[in-house]
N, C-alpha and C positions, 0 to 999 in steps of 0.2 A: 543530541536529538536527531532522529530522522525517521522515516517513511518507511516498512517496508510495504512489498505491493506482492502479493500471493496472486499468482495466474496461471492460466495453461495458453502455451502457446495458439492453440487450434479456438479459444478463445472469443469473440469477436468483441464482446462488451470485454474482454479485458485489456483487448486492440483497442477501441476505445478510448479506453482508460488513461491509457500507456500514452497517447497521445494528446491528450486533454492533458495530463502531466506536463509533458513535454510543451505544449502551445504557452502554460503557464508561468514555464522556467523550473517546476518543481524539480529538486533532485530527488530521488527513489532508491530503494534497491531492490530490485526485480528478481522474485524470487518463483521459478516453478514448482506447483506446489505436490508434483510426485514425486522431485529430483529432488526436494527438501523435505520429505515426510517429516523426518526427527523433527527439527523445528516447525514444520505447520502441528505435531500434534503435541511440543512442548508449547504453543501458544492456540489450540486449540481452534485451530483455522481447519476447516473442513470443504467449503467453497471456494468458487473464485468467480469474481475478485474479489479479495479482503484485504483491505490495508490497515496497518497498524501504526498507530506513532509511538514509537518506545524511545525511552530516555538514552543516554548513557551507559547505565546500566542493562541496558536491555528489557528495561519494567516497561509494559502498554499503558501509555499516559489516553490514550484515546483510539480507539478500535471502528469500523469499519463494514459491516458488515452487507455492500449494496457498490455498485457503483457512484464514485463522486460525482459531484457538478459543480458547477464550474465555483458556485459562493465557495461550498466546502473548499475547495481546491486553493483558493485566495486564504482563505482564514491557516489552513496547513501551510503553506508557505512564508505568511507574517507569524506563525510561529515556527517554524524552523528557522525565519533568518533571528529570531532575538535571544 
C-alpha cells in the first residue's frame, strides 16, 4: 500500500500538503502531475492536489480529491502502517 500525492510544484496548497505529510510522518510518493501525464491520466487525476491510496497492485483503494487535514492524514497513515 501506499500514497501517491499528484502536485505542481509552483503549488501552494500542494506545498501545504507536502508538509502536513511530512509533520505527520506520512510516507508519499510525490508525483508532478505534468512530468507524469501517463499515469495522472491512467488514474484520471486531472487537479492538484489529488492523492491516491493504491494497493500493491496499483488499484485506488481510496482517492482524493481536495486537500487533506490533518484527521484524514492520521486515518492514511494507521492504514499504511497495517
Amino acid at each position: 500500500m501506499k500514497l501517491l500525492l499528484f502536485k505542481n510544484s509552483s503549488c501552494k496548497t500542494c506545498q501545504r500538503q507536502e508538509e502536513l505529510l511530512k509533520q505527520h510522518g506520512v510516507q508519499y510518493v510525490p508525483l508532478e502531475l505534468f512530468k507524469n501525464r501517463d499515469l495522472a491520466r491512467r488514474y484520471g487525476v486531472t487537479d492538484v492536489p489529488t492523492s491516491l491510496l493504491v494497493d500493491d497492485d496499483n488499484n485506488v483503494v481510496k482517492r482524493y480529491n481536495f486537500p487533506l487535514n490533518s484527521k484524514q492524514i492520521e486515518n492514511i497513515n494507521v492504514f499504511l502502517q497495517n
